[in-house]
VEXTI-585610 format. One record per residue (C-alpha): residue in one letter; residue number from 1; x negated, y, z negated. Coordinates in steps of 0.5 Angstrom, whole numbers, plus 500, padded with zeros to 3 digits. Layout:
+------+-----+-----+-----+-----+
| type | seq |   X |   Y |   Z |
+------+-----+-----+-----+-----+
|    A | NUM |   X |   Y |   Z |
...
+------+-----+-----+-----+-----+
END
This chain:
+------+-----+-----+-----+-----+
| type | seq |   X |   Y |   Z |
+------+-----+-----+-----+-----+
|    X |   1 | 500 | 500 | 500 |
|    X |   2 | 497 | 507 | 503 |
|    X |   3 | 499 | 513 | 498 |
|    X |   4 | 496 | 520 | 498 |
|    X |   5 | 496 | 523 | 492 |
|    X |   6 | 494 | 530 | 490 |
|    X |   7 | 490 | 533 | 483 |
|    X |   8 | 491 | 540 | 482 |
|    X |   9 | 485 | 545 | 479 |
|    X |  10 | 489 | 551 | 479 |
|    X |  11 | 490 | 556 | 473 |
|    X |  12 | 496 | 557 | 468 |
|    X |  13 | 499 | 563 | 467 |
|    X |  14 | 497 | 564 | 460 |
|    X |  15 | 501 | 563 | 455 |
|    X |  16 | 508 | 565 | 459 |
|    X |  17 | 512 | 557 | 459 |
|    X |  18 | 516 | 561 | 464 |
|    X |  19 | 511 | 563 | 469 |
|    X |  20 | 507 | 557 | 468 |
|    X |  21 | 514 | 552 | 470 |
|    X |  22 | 515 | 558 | 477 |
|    X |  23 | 507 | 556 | 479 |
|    X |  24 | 508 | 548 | 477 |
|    X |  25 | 513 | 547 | 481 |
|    X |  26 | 512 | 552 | 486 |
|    X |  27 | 505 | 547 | 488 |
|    X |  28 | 510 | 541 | 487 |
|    X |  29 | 514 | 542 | 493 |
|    X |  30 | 507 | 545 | 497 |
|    X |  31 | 504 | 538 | 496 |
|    X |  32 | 511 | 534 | 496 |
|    X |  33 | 511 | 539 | 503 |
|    X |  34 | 504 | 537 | 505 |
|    X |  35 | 506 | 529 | 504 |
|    X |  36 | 504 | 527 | 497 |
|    X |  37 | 508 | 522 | 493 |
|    X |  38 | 503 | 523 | 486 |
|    X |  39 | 501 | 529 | 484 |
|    X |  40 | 497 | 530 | 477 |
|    X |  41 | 497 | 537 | 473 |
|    X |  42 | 491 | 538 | 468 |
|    X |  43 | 491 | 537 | 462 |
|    X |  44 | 496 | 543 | 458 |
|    X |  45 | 497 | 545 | 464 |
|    X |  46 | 503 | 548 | 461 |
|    X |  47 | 503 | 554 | 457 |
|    X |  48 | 495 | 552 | 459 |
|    X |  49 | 489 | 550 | 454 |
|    X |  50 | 488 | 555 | 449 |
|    X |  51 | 481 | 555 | 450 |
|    X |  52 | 476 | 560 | 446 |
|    X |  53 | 482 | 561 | 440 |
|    X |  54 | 480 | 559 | 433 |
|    X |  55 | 487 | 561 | 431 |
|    X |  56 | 484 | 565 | 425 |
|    X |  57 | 481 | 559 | 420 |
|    X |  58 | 475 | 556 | 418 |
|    X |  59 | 475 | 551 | 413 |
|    X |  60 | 478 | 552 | 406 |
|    X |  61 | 482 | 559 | 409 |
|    X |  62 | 488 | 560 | 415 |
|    X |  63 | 490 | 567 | 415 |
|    X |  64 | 496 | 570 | 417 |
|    X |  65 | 494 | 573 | 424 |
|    X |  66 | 493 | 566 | 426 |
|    X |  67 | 499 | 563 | 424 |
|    X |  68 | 503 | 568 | 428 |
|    X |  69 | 498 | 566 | 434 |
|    X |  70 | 500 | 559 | 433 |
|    X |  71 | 508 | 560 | 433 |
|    X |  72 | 507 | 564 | 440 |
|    X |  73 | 503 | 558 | 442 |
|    X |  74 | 508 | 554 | 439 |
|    X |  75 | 514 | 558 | 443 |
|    X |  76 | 511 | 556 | 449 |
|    X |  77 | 510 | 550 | 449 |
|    X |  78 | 515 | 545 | 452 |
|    X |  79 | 521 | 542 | 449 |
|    X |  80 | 524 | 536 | 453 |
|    X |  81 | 531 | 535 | 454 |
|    X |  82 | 530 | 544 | 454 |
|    X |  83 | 533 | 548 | 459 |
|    X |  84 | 526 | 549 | 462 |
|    X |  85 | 525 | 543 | 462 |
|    X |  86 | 531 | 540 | 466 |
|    X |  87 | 528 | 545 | 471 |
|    X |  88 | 522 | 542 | 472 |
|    X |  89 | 525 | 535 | 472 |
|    X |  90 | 531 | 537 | 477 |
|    X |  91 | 525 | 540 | 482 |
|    X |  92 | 521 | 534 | 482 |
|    X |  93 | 528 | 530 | 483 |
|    X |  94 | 528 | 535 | 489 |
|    X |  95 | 521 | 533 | 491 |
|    X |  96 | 522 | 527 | 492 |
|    X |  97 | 514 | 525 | 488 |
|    X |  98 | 512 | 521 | 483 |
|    X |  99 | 509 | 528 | 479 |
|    X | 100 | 504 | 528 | 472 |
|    X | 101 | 504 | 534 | 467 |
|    X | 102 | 500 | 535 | 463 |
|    X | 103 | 503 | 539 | 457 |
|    X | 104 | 503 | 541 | 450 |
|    X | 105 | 509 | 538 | 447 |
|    X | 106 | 514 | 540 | 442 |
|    X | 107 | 518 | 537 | 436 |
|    X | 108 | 523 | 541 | 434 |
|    X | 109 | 524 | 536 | 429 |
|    X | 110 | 517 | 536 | 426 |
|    X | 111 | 515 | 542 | 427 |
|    X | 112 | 508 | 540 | 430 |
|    X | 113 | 506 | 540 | 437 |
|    X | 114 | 503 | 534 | 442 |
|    X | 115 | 498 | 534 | 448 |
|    X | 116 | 501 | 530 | 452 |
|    X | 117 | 502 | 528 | 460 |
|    X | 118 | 509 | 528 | 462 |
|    X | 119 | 511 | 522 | 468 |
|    X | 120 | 516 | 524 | 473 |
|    X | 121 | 519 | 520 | 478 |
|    X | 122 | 523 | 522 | 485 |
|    X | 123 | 529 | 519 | 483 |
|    X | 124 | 530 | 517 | 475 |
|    X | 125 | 526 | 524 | 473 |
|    X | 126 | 523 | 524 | 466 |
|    X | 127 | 520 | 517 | 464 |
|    X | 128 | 517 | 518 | 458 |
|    X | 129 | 509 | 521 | 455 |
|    X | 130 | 503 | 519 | 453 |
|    X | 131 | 501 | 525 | 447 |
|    X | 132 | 494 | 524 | 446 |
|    X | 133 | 492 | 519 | 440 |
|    X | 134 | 485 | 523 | 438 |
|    X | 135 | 484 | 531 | 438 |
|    X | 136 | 477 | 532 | 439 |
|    X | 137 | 474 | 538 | 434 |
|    X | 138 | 479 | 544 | 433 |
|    X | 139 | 484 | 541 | 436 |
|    X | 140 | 486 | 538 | 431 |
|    X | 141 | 489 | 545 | 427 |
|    X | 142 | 493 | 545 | 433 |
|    X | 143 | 494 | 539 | 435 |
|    X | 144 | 498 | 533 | 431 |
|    X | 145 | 496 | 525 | 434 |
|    X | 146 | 500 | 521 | 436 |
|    X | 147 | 500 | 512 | 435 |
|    X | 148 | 499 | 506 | 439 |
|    X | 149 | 507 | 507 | 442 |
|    X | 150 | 504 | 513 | 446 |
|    X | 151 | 499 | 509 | 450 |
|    X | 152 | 505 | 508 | 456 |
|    X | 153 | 504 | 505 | 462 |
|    X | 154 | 508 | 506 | 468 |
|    X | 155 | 510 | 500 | 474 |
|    X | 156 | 513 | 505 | 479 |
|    X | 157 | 514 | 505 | 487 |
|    X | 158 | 507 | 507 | 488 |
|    X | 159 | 504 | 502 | 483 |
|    X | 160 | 502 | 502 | 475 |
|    X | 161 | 501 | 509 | 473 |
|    X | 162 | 497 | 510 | 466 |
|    X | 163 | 492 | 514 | 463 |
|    X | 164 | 488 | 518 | 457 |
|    X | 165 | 487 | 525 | 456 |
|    X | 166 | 480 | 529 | 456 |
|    X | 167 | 476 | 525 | 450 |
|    X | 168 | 481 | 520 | 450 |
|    X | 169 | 477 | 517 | 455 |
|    X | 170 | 471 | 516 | 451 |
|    X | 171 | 474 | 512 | 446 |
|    X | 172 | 472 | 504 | 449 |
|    X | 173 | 478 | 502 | 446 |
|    X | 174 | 483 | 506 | 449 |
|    X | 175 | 481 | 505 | 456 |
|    X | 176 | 481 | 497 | 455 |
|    X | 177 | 489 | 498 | 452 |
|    X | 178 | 490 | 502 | 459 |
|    X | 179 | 486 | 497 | 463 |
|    X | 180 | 490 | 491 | 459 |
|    X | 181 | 496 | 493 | 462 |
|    X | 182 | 494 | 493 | 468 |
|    X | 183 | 493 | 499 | 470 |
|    X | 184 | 492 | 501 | 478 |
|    X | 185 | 492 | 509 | 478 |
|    X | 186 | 489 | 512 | 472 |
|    X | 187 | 489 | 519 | 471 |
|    X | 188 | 485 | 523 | 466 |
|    X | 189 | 488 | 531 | 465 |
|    X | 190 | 482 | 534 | 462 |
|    X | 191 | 479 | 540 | 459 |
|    X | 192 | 471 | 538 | 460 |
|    X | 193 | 468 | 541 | 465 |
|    X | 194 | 460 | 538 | 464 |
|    X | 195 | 457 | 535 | 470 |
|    X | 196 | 458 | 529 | 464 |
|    X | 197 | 465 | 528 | 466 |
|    X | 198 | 464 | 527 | 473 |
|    X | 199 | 459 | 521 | 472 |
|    X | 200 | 465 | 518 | 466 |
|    X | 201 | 470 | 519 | 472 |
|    X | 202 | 465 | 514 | 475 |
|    X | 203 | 464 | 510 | 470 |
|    X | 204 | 472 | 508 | 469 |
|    X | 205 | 474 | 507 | 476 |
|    X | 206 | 468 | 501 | 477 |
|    X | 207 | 469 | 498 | 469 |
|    X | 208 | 478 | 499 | 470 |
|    X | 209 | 478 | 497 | 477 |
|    X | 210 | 482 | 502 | 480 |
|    X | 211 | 483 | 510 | 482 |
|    X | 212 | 482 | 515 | 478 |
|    X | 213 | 486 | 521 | 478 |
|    X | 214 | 482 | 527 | 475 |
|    X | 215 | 485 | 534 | 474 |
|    X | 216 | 482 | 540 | 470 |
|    X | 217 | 484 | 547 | 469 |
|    X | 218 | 479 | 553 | 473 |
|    X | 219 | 480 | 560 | 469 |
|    X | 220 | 476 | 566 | 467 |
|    X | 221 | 476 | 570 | 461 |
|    X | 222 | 480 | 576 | 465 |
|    X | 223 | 486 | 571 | 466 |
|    X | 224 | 487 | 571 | 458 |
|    X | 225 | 492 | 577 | 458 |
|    X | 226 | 490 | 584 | 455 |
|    X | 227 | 493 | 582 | 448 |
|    X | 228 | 489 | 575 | 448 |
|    X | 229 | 482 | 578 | 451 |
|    X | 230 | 479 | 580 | 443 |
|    X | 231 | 480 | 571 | 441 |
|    X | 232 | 475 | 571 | 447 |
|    X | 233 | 471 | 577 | 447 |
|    X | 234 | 464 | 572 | 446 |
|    X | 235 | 467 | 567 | 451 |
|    X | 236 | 463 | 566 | 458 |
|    X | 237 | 466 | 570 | 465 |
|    X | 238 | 468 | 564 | 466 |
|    X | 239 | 471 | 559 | 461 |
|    X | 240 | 472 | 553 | 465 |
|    X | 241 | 469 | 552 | 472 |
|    X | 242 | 474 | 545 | 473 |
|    X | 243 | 471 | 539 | 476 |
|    X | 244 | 477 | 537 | 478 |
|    X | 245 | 476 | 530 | 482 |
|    X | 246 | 478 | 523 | 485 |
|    X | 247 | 475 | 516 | 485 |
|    X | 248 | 476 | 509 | 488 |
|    X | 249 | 475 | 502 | 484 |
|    X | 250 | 469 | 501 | 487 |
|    X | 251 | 466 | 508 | 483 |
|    X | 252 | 466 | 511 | 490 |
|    X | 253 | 468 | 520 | 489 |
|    X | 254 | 473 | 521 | 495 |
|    X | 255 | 475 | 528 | 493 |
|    X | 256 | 471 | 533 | 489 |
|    X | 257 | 468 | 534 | 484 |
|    X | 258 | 471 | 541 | 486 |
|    X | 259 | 468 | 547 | 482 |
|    X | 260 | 468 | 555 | 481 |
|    X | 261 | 475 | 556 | 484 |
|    X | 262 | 483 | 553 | 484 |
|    X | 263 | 484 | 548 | 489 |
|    X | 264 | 488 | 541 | 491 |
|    X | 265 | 484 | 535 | 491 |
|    X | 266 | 488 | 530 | 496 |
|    X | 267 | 485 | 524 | 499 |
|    X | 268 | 489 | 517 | 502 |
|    X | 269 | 488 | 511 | 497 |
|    X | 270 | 489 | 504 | 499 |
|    X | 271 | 491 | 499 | 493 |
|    X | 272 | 489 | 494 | 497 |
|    X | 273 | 481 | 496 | 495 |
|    X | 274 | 484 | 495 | 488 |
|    X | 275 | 484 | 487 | 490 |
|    X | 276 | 478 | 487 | 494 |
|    X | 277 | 473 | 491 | 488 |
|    X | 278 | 476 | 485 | 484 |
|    X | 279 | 472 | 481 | 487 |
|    X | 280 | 465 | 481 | 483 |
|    X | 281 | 469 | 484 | 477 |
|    X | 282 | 475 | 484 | 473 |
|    X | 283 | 475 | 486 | 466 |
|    X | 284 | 481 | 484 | 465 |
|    X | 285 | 480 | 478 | 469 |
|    X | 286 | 475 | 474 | 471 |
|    X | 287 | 470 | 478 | 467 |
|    X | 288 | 474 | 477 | 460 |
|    X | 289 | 472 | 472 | 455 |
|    X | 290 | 478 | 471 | 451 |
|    X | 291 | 474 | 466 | 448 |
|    X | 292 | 470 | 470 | 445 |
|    X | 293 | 474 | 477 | 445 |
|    X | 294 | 480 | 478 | 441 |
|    X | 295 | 484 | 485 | 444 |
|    X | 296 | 491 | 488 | 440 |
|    X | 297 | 493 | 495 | 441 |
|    X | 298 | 499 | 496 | 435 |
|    X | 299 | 505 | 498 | 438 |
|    X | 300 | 504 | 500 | 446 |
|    X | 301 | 510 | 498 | 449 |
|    X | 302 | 511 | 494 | 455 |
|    X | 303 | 511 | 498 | 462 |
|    X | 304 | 516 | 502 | 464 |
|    X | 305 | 520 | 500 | 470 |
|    X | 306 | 521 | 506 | 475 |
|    X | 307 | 526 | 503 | 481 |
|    X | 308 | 525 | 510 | 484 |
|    X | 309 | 527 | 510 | 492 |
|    X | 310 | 527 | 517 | 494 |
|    X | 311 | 520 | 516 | 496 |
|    X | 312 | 516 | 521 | 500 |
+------+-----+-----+-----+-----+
END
């Protein structure tokens, strides 16, 4: 099966949900146009990566001013099932593409906030999210984590869909939970823009055998509105040059990495060269040892089924 598939390297409009979802869904029907069935967002694409923010704490001290930073991130962020959210759903609906979002997810019952990757389908729309299991570093102030019910696979029309988010992807365990559900497409939403992250991207498409669908943010610090500017002041010109990227099974780069700009990464994947890399190595195959290796994820659910139809 031959899919063309599309990562987004573009820049939020910060922190505003509202402009944010008019970009989003304006690249989606540009690439469902252009003949894309799976397209993938960045990591907190939506209301964009508070890259820079210290969100006024430091250990033993949390001031005021911080507090209010943080309820205006919190505003912004997305709500499922929200009227905002719906128009989301309803314009992927409309495109006729598998999409993945990358999102800083809200629970109005908890009160705390998920960085998450939203899956959509053409046809039954919103199928469920994976909310990342490990903040790295500060993160975790803003960020709360999520279990092993997060790890979500989904079986779609375009093949099994999974992945993990930013340093999620260092985490060896993680990764072998995505690969134990078989997963053919893995996307990993990222704010990493080191050279590091290329080779990682490399790494997991040859040890998981599949493609590796990898989108980053580009922003420079004069996309932070005037009010944010004063977080930011120590900050680099350019605050997260991108390294979006695309990787066949066999480690081999298709698209990217693409740095210094926005930009859509496209490239025709076949799922056939998932069967052929299996050839010499299978880590969930002919390369296991469970005779030796004895694997459990706590809680992962089954895949998701997806009957979707109205497929470009």
């Amino acid at each position: 099966m031959k899919l063309k598939v599309a990562v987004i390297q573009a820049t939020p409009v910060f922190f505003n949900i509202k402009e944010t979802l008019k970009k989003a869904i304006n690249i989606i029907k540009e690439q469902a146009a252009a003949g894309c069935q799976l397209i993938v967002f960045p990591e907190s694409f939506i209301p964009g990566y508070p890259r820079g923010f210290s969100f006024e704490a430091v250990v033993g001290s949390r001031k005021e001013e911080g507090r209010d930073l943080y309820l205006e991130y919190w505003n912004n962020s997305l709500e499922a099932g929200s009227d905002l959210f719906n128009e989301l759903e309803d314009a992927i609906k409309q495109s006729g593409t598998y999409v993945v979002m990358g999102a800083t997810e809200k629970d109005t019952v908890n009160g705390s906030l998920y960085c998450s990757i939203l899956y959509f389908s053409p046809d039954n729309g919103y199928l469920g999210s994976h909310k990342k299991i490990k903040p790295t570093g500060v993160e975790r102030l803003i960020w709360a984590e999520a279990s092993g019910e997060s790890l979500i696979t989904i079986d779609s029309k375009i093949g099994r869909l999974g992945g993990l988010i930013c340093w999620e992807n260092y985490m060896p365990l993680a990764r072998n939970a995505m690969y134990q559900q078989g997963v053919q497409i893995y996307v990993a939403p990222t704010a990493d823009a080191r050279p590091t992250w290329t080779s990682t991207m490399e790494h997991i498409a040859c040890e998981g055998r599949c493609f590796v669908l990898a989108a980053n943010q580009y922003f420079k610090k004069e996309d932070y509105p005037s009010n944010y500017q004063k977080y930011v002041a120590n900050e680099p010109d350019e605050m997260c040059p991108g390294g979006s990227i695309i990787v066949s099974p066999m480690g081999k780069v298709l698209a990217g990495p693409l740095y210094g700009e926005e930009g859509v990464l496209t490239a025709e994947i076949d799922l056939d060269d998932i069967i052929k890399s299996k050839l010499d190595f299978d880590t969930i195959g002919h390369y296991s040892r469970p005779d030796i290796f004895d694997f459990n994820v706590n809680g992962q659910p089954e895949p998701i089924k997806d009957n979707s139809k109205n497929i470009k």
